[in-house]
N, C-alpha and C positions, 0 to 999 in steps of 0.2 A: 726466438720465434715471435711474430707478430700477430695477435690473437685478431682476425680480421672480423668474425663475421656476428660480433655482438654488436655493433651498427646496423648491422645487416638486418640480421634478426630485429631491432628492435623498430626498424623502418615498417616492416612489412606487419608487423604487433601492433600497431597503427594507422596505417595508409588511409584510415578516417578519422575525423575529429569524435572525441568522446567514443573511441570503440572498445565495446564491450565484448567479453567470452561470449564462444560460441563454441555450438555442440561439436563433439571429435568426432568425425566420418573418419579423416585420416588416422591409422594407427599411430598414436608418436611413436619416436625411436626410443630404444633402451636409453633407461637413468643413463646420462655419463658419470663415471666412475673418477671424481677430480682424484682420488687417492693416487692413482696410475700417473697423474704428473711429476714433470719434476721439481725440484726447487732450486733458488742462486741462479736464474736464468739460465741452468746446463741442457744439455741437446744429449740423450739418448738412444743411441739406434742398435736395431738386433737385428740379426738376417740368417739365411742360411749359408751365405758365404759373405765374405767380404775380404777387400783388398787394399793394401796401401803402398800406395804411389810417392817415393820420394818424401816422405813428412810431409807431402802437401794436398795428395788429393785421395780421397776415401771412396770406395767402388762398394757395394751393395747389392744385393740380389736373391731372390727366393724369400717371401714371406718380409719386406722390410716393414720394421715397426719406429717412426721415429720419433719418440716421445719428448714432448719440453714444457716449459712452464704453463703452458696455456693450450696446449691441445697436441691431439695425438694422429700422425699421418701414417695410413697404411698404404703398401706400394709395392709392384714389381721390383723397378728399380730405382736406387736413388742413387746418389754425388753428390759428397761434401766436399768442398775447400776453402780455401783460406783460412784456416783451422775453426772453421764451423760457420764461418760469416756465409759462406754461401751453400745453399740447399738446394738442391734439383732432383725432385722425383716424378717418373711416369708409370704409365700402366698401369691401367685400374687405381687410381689413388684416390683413398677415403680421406677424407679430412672430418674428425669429429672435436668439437669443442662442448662446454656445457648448453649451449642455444641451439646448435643445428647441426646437422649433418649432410657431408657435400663427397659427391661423386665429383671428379674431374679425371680429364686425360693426364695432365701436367697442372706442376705445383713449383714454384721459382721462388724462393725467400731469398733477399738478399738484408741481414741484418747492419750491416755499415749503412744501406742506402734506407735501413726500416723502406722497405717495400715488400711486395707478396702479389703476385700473380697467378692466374687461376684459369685453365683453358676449357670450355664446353665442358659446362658444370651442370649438376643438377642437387640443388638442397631441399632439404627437409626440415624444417621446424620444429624442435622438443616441445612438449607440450600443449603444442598447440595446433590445430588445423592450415596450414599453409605450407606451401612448395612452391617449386617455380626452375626455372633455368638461366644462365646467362653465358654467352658466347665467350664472355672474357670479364673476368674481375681483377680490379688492381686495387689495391691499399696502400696508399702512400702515409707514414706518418707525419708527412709537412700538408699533403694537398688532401687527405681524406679519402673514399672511395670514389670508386668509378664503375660501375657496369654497363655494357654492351652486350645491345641484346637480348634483353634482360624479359621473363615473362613471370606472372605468381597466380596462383588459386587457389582456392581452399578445396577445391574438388578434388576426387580422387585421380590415381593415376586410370587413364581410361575412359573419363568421366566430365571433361572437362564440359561442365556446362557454363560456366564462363567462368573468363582469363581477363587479365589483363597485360601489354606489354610494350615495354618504351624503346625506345632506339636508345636511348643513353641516362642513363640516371648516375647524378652527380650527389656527393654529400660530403659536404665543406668538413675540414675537422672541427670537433667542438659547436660544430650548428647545429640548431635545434630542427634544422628543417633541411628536408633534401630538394633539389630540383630533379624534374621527368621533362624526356624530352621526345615530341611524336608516339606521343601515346595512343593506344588503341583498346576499348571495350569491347569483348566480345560474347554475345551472348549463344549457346548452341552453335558455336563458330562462327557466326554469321555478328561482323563489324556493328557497332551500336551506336557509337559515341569515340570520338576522335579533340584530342585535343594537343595544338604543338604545343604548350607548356604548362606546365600547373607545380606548386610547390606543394609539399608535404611531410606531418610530422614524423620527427625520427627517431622521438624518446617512448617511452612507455606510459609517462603523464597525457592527461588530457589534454589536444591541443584543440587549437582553434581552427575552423573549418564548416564545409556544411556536411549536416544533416541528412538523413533520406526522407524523402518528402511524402506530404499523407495528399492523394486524390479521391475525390467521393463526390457524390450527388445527392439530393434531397430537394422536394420541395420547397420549401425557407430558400435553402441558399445558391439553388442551380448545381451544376457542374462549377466545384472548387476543387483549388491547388494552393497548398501549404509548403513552404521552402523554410525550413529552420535553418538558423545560419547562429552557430556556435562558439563563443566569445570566448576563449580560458587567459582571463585577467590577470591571475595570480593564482598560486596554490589553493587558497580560501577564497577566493572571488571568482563566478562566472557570470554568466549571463547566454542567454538564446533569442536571437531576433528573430519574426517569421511572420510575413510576408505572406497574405494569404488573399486570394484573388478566387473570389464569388460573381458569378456571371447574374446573381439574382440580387446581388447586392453592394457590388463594389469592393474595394482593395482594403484591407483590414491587417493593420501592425498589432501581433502580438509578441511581448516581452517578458522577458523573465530574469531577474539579479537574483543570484543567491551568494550569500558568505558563510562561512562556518571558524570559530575559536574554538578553544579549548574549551570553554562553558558555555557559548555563544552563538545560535543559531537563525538563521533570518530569510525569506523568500519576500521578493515584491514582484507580483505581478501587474501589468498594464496592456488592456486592450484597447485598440483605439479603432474606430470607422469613419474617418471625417464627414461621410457622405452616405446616407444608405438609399439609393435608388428606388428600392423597392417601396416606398414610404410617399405619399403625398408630398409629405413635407422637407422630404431626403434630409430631415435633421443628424446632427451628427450622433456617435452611439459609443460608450465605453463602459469599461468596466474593470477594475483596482480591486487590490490584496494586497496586505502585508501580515507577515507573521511571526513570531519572532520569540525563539523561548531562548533562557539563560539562567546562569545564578549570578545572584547579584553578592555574592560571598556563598559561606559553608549552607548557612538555614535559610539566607533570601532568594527565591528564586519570582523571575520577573516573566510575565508574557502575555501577548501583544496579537491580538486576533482584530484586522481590522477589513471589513468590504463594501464595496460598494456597485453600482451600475446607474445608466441612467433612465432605464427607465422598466418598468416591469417585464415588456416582454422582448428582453436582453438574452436572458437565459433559452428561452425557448426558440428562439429566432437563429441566437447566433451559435450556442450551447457554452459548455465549459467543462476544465477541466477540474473543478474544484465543485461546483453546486451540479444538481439536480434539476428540472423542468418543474417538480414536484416542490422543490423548494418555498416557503412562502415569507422565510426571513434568511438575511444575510447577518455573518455575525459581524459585530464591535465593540470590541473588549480589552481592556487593559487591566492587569491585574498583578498586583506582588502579593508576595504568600510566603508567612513566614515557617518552620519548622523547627521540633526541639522534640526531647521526650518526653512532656509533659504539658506544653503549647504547642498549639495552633494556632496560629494568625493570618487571615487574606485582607483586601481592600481591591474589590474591581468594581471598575467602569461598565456595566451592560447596559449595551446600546444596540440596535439592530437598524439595519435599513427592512424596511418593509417591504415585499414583493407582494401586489395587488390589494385588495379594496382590505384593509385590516391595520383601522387609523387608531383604534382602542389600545395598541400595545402598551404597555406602560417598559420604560426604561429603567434601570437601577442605578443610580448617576448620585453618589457610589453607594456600593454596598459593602459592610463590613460585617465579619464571623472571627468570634472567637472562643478557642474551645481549651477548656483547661481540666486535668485528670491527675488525681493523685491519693495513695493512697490514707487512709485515717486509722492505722493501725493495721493489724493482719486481718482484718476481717469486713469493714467497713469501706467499700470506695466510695469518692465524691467523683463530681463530673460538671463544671459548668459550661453550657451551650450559652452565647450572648451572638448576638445581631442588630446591628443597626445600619438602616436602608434607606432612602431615599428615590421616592418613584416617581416620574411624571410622566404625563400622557401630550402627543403633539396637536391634541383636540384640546380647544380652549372651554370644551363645554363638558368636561370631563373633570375630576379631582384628582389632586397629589396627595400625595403623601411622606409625611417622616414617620418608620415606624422604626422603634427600639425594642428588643427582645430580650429578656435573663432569662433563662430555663435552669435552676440548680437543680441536684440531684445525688442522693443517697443510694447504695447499692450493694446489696451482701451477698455475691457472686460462690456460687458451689459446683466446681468440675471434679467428676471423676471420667476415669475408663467407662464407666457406668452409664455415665448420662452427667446432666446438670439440672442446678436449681439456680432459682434468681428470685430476689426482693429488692423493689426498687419501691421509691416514691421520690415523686417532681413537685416542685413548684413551677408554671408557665405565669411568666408576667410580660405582659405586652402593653405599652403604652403607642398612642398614634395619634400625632398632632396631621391632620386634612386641611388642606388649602380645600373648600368648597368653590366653585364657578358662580358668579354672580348670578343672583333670580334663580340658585337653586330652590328646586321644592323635592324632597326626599325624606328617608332614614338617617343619612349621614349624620354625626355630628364632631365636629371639629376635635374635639379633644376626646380621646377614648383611653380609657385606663381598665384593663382585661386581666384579672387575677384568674388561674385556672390550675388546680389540685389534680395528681395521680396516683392513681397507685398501680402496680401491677407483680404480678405474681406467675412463674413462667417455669415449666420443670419439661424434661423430657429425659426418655430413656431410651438406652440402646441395648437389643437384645439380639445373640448371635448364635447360629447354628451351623455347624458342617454337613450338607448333605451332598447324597450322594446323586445327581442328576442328568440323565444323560451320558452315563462311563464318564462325568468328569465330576473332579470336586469342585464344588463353589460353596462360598462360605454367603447363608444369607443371615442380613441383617433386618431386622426390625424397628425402628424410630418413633412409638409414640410422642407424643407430646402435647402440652395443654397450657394454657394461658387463662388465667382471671385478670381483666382489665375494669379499672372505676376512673371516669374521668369526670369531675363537678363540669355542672351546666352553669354557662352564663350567656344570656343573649347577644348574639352578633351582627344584628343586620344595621347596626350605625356603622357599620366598619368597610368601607369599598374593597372591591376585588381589586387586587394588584399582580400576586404573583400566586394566584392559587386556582384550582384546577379540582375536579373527582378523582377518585383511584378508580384502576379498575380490578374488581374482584380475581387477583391472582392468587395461586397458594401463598406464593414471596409473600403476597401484599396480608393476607388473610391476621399475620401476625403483629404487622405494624400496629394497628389499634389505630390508626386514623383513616378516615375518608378522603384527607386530602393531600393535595400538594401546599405545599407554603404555608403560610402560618393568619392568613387573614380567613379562616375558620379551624376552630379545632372542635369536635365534632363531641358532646357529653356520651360516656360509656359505661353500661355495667352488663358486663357481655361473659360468658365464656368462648373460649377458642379450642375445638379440638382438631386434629390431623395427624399422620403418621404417613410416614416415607419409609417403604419397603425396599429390600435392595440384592440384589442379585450379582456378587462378588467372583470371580475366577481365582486361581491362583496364581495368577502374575498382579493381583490386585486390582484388576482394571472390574468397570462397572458393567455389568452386561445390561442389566436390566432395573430402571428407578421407576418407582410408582407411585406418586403422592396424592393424598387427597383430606379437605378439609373443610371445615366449615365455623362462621359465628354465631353462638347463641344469644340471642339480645334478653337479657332478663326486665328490661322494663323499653317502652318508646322513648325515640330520641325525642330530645324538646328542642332542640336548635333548628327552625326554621330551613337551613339548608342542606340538612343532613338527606342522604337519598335512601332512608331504611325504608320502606312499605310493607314488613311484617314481623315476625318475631325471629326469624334468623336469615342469612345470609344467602347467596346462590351457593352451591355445590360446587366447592372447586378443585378440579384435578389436573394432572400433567402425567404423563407417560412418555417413557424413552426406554425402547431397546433395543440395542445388536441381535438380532436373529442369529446371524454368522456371520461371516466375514467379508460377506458381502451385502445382506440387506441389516436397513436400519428403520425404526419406526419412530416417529413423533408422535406425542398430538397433545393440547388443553385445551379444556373446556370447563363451563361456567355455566351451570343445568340450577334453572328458577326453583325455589322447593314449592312454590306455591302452586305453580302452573303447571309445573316438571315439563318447562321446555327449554330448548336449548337456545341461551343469552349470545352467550360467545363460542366460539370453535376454532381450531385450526388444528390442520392433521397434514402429515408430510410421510411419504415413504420412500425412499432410495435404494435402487439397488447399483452399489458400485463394485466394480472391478481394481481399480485405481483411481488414481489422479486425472486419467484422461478417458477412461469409459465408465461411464454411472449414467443412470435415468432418476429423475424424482420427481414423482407428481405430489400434489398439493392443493389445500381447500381452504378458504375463508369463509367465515360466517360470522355476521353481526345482524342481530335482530333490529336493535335500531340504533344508528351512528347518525346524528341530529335530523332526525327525523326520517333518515334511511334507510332502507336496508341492505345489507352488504352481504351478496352471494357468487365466490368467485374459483375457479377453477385453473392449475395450468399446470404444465409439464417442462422441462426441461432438462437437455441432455446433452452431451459428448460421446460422442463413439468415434474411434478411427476408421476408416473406411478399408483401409488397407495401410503398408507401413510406410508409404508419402501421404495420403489421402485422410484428413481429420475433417469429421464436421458437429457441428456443435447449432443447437437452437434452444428457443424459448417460446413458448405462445401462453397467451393468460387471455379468459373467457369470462364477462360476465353473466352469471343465468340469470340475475334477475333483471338487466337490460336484454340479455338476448344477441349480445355483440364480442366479437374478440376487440377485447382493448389495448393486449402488446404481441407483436409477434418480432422474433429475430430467425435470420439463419447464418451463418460464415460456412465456407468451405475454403480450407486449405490445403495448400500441397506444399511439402518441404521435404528437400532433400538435405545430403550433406552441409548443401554449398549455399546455398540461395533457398526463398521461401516465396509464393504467391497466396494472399489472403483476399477473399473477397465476401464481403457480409451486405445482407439484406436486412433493413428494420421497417417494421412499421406502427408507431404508436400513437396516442392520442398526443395533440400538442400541446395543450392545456395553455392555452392564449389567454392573455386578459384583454377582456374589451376595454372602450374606452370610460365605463363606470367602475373597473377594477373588477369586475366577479370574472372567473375560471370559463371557457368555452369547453362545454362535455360533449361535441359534438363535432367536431374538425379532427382531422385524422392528417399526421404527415409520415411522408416516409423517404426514404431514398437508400443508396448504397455505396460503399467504400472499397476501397482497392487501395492494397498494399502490396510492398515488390521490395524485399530486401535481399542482398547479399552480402553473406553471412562473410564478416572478415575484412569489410570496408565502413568501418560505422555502423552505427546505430542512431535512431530516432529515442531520444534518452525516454520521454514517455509510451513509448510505443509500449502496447499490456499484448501476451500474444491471443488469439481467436479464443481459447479458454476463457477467457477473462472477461471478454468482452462479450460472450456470448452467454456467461451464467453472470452475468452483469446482476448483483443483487440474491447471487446464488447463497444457501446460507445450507451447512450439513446439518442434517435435522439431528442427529447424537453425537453432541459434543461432549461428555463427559472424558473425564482424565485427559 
């Protein structure tokens, strides 16, 4: 027996380049059961009668079952002869193999000539969504297949909302590709797209072909059309070319190579615009990525973050699928890092392209960390933190710097079930050789040697109880804890900003004992630290309910010049998260002055979800003052299905203290079994840079996209569905466990 239709099957598991599963409308058919074959290429048949002719020819009938190595045919009647080489059964004949399952009239195997014929057939596909019919199937094992006739959809039987079907499809043996011939697309019946030839893949690997294309409008870029056309180079090698044609801006090649090894991973991107219309100067317009992580052996691992564009408002004009509009740096970084259990070792390259007026950057060109841990007995650990940096700025009227870091440290760590204690004490030494800019007049001074002493002292305890809440158990927990911190004062203001920054008063941050980011100020300390984290446990151990809050007590004024304390203890800082049920969730932190008792910072979120695809969540921003602003912001966002084709999904966000909506979306989809129509509306600020580099708060673009796929011919490999792209930025406010 000649196992015809795993060609078959694996044509139609493909009939697009790079196509991906899709959802089962169609029931598949039962597991086949490979146990029920035979083995030694023998041919089994059972019937309700049967008769033999002469030693030469075998009669069949009632119930035939004719089982062999590779599939099993159910049949009114069959005929065997030439002692088994030739097979002919009709009436009602199932042919089932492990891939599909095929209705025919007649079934013709002839194993001397390896061929197999198949009259007005109709299969089905295991596993997967697809059917289809053909007039006539032959399998030749010298010439490959042949079908006449031939039609396939993933739609239901009854349902076809579109088919497709050829006059003749050929598939060479051993070719990776079949030819179609007089093809026809049909949509709700009605002809779409005709083509007399086209070839296509017939393995189950990714092949090479096009894409389903993305249409949408916006003001930037007019009515555009995107055509991905999909490269499969090699197993580990691809690529996507795509061809995108803006009526507001001209014809635009976007690229994409990807490889993958066994440790080895790499994307490059290139966009390119020779020409942008839209522009005075229709200069040309691009923009580059590469990326690239690996090990470079067991402990080295290597990676490779490089971008670029050319010119600020790239992003916002033309978009991407890798940055933001928001974005105001691109990254460029190269870095090895080494591991072990007792070293740490990196050396990267940080570098960024700058997106608008923000020339002060300084780059890290290199920086190196290294961190070493070991113990000094049973009781005692060491710890050393070292760093050494090099920074410059692409302002000639700015200073560099080489700054070298040793941080050592002592540590007598105590864990129980109980809780924990800690004693630690640091030495920080920082030295920093500064390249000064000619005709400087400042603080700076070239050579700075920065000795800085710590101590800290740090306990917390867990205390648990079983109560009884609500008819259910939860077990709650209690979390005090408390920090004394002393850090010696030495003045800082010879020393430039490089890579350092404020904190902002979070619980996290409350226990760090620094004010900053980086190390070009460390802030003098003699404070106490208290907070406790309350906790609301189930008996499947999950978190229902955390409640933290905390605060610093400065027991004298800071003397560091750029320390931000203005009283004798810290803002009030809390965080809250709980599951109500199983449907709502609450967030919120906030950051309340003790002095003024008003509220600093805020954000608060609440969702009520059903699933994955229906939740609502609204949400609130507050910042008293963010450089000199204030930040008061509102917005909602949701998913609901509308019905069980019908999903829609949006986003709006409201400033109150400008008085304006600053983003709104909406998509509405319809998806059935077989195919899917998307269509979204956005409208947001553009955040343009003029031509002195500062942000436009006041330009508004918008436009909308239309998608159209059929499910079972490809996929658009980036395509995210309406979910995705409508909580674009969506975050669940109770993420515990």
């Amino acid at each position: 027996m000649i196992k015809v239709f795993s060609t078959a099957a694996l044509l139609i598991l493909t009939l697009g380049a790079n196509a991906q599963s899709v959802e089962l409308c169609i029931a598949p058919v039962d597991t086949f059961d490979s146990a029920l074959l035979t083995s030694d290429n023998k041919i089994a048949v059972s019937s309700l009668n049967a008769q033999l002719i002469q030693n030469q020819t075998a009669l069949f009938n009632g119930d035939v079952v004719i089982t062999s190595s590779d599939a099993i045919i159910n049949a009114d009647l069959a005929q065997i002869d030439d002692n088994g080489r030739l097979v002919k059964a009709n009436g009602d004949v199932l042919y089932r193999d492990s891939e599909l399952e095929v209705q025919s009239q007649g079934v013709e195997i002839n194993s001397q000539l390896r061929l197999l014929q198949m009259q007005d057939t109709e299969y089905q596909l295991k596993g997967i969504a697809g059917r289809g019919s053909a007039d006539l199937l032959s399998l030749s094992g010298e010439q490959g297949l042949r079908l006449e006739d031939v039609t396939f959809t993933t739609c239901p039987k009854g349902g076809e909302d579109w088919k497709m079907s050829a006059s003749e499809i050929l598939i060479g043996k051993d070719s990776p590709f079949g030819e179609a011939y007089n093809t026809k697309f049909f949509l709700g019946g009605v002809p779409v797209f005709w083509l007399p030839y086209f070839a296509f893949p017939v393995t189950a690997e990714r092949q090479s072909g096009l894409l389903f294309p993305n249409i949408g409008s916006s003001t930037r870029t007019g009515i555009e059309y995107e055509q991905p056309l999909y490269w499969n180079i090699a197993p580990n090698y691809d690529a996507t070319f795509s061809p995108r044609i803006m009526t507001n801006r001209g014809v635009q090649l976007k690229t994409e190579f990807r490889y993958l090894f066994a440790q080895n991973q790499g994307e490059l991107q290139l966009e390119y615009l020779p020409k942008d219309i839209d522009t005075a100067s229709q200069d040309e317009r691009y923009f580059y990525r590469y990326m690239h992580q690996g090990k470079l052996s067991d402990n080295w691992n290597l990676n490779i973050d490089f971008s670029g564009i050319s010119d600020d408002n790239y992003i916002v004009d033309l978009g991407s699928d890798y940055y933001n509009r928001a974005d105001t740096h691109l990254y460029r970084q190269l870095g090895v890092s080494y591991y072990s259990e007792s070293l740490d070792f990196s050396l990267q390259f940080r570098d960024f392209d700058v997106v608008g007026d923000h020339p002060d950057v300084y780059r890290a060109l290199p920086e190196m960390k290294l961190n070493y841990a070991a113990d000094l007995g049973s009781v005692i650990d060491f710890n050393l933190a070292s760093e050494a940096a090099y920074f410059e700025n692409s302002l000639n009227t700015q200073p560099s710097a080489f700054r070298v870091h040793v941080e050592p440290s002592l540590s007598i760590p105590y864990q129980r079930a109980w809780g924990e204690l800690l004693a630690e004490i640091s030495v920080l030494q920082t030295n920093y050789e500064q390249e000064l800019p000619d005709g400087y007049v400042g603080s700076l001074e070239e050579r700075v040697s920065r000795t800085i002493g710590q101590g800290r002292l740090f306990g917390s305890l867990i205390f648990e109880n079983a109560e009884l809440l609500q008819d259910s158990e939860f077990l709650v927990s209690v979390e005090p804890k408390a920090q004394y911190l002393f850090t010696s004062f030495e003045e800082q203001d010879n020393i430039g900003f490089y890579d350092t920054t404020p904190l902002l008063t979070t619980f996290s941050n409350l226990f760090r004992g620094q004010e900053f980011t980086g190390l070009d100020r460390i802030n003098d300390n003699n404070q106490f630290t208290l907070g406790a984290t309350a906790r609301l446990i189930d008996a499947q151990n999950r978190e229902k309910l955390v409640v933290s809050i905390g605060q610093i007590f400065y027991l004298r004024d800071a003397e560091l010049n750029s320390s931000i304390r203005d009283n004798d203890r810290s803002a009030l800082a809390a965080e809250f998260d709980w599951q109500v049920n199983q449907r709502w969730f609450l967030h919120s932190d906030i950051q309340v002055a003790t002095q003024t008792k008003k509220v600093e910072r805020s954000s608060v979120a609440t969702e009520y979800r059903i699933d994955d695809n229906r939740l609502i969540q609204l949400n609130h921003r507050y910042i008293r003052d963010l450089s000199g602003e204030e930040i008061n912001q509102f917005g909602v966002s949701a998913s609901w299905p509308i019905t069980n084709n019908w999903h829609w999904v949006g986003r709006w966000y409201r400033d109150a203290e400008l008085s304006r909506t600053t983003e709104s979306f909406m998509g509405l989809q319809y998806e059935s079994c077989c195919w899917a129509l998307r269509v979204t509306y956005q409208r947001n600020l553009s955040n343009r840079f003029d031509d002195a580099g500062f942000r436009s708060t006041n330009e508004f673009d918008s436009g909308f996209g239309l998608q159209f796929i059929i499910k079972g011919i490809g996929s658009r490999k980036r395509n995210s569905d309406i979910l995705e792209q409508g909580m674009f930025g969506y975050r669940q406010p109770y993420v515990l466990n």
